[in-house]
C-alpha positions as CSV (number, residue, x, y, z in Angstrom):
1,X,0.3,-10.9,-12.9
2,X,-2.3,-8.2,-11.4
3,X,-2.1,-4.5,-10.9
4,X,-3.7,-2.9,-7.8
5,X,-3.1,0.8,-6.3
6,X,-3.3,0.5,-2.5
7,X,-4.4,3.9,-0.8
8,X,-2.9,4.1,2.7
9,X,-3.7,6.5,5.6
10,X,-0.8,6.6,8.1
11,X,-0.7,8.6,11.5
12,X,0.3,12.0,11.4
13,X,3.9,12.6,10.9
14,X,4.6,8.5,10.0
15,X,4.1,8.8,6.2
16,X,7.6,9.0,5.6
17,X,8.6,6.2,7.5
18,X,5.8,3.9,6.2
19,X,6.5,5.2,2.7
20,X,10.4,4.2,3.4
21,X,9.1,0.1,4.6
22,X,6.9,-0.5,2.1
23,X,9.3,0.8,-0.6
24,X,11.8,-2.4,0.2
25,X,8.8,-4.3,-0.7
26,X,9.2,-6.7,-4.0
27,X,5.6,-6.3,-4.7
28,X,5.5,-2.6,-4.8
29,X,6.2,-1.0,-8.1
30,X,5.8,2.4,-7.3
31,X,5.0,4.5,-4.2
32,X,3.4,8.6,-3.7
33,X,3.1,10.4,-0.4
34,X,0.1,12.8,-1.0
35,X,-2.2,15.4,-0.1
36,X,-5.5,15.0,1.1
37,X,-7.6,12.2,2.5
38,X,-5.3,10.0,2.0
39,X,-1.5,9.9,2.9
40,X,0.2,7.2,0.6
41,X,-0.4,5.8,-2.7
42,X,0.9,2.2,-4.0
43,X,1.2,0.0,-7.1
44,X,1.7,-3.2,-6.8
45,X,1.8,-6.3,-8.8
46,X,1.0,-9.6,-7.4
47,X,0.2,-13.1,-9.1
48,X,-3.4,-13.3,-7.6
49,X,-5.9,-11.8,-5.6
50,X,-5.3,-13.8,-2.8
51,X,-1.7,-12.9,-3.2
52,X,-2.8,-9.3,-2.9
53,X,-5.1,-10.0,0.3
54,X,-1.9,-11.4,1.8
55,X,-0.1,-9.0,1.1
56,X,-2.1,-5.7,2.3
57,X,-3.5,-7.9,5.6
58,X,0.4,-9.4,6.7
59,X,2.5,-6.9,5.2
60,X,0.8,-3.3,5.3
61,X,-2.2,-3.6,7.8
62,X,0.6,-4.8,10.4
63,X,2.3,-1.5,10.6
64,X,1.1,0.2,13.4
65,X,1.2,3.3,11.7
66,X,-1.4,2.9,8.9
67,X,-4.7,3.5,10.3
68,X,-6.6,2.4,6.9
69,X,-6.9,0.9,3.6
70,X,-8.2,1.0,0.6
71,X,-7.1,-1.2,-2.3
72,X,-8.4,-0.4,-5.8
73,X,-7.2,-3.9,-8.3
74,X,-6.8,-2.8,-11.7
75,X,-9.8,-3.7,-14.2
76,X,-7.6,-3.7,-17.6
């Protein structure tokens, strides 16, 4: 299994709601709203990197209310 934090920006005033979908996600571990650049933080663990490209292009790229991603896969 592989680690990755997923750094979301959402439209202004959506975090919560994006925060509150992605949270029912199985792959999600844990989930931050935060200041700054960027609105949401995620940990996920998924069984491969193609797993995890899946995942962020179908499941968090297809919200209409994140604007951007950055995903960050954990070294060790």
């Amino acid at each position: 299994m592989m680690q990755a934090f997923v750094l979301i920006k959402a439209q202004s005033g959506a975090e919560n709601a994006v925060i509150r979908n992605l949270h029912k996600l199985d792959e999600v571990v844990d989930d931050y709203i935060l200041f700054g650049e960027w609105d949401i933080l995620l940990k996920v663990e998924l069984p491969s990197p193609e797993a995890l490209a899946t995942f962020v292009m179908e499941k968090i790229r297809t919200i209409k209310e994140v604007s951007l991603t950055s995903t960050l896969i954990v070294a060790k």
